[in-house]
N, C-alpha and C positions, 0 to 999 in steps of 0.2 A: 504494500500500500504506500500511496505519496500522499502526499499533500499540499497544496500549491499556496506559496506565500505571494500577496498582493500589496505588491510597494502602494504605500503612502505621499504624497495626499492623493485620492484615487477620490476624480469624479461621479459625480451620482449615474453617467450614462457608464461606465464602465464600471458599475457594480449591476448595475440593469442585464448590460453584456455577461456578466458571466454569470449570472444567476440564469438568463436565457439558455444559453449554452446547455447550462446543467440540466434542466428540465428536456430539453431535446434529445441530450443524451438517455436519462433516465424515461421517455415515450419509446425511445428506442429500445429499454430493457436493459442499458449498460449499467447502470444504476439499479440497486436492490436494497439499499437503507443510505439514511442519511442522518448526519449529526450537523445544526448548523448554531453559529454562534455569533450576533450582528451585535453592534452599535447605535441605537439609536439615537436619531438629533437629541432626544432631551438628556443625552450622555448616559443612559440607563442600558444595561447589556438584557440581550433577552438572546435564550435559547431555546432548541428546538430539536427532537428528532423522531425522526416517524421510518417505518416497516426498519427497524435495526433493535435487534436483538441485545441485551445486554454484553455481548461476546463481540459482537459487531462493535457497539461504542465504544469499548474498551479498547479495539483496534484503530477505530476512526481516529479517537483523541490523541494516543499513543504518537498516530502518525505526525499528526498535528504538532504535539509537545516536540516529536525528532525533528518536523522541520526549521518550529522556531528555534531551536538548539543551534542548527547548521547555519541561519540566516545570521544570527550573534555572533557566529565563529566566523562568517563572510563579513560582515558587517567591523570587525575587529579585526579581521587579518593581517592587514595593513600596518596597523598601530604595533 
């Protein structure tokens, strides 16, 4: 499993874009559960996840946590 980090500041049409993306994917059947975790304008986090099995989030997140890990060691390389 991956997980795709989305550089910051990321316009409101290019979080539209990839949330489109994802749903087309998943009508397609590539997708089977989802774990999602947004920011909302009033600075408040809200999450979500639907058809993912406790076994599945476990995976989703994990992925998640590996990528932000790799992004901090990219992000710091240099230094």
């Amino acid at each position: 499993m991956s997980a795709e980090i989305i550089p910051f500041p990321c316009v409101q049409n290019e979080i539209a874009d990839v949330l489109y993306r994802l749903a087309e994917r998943a009508q397609r059947g590539e997708v089977t559960g989802i774990v999602i975790g947004v920011k909302r304008s009033d600075g408040d986090i809200e999450t979500l996840a639907n058809c993912a099995t406790f076994a599945d989030r476990t995976d989703i997140i994990s992925a998640i946590n590996d990528a932000r890990t790799v992004a901090l060691i990219d992000a710091n390389f240099d230094e």
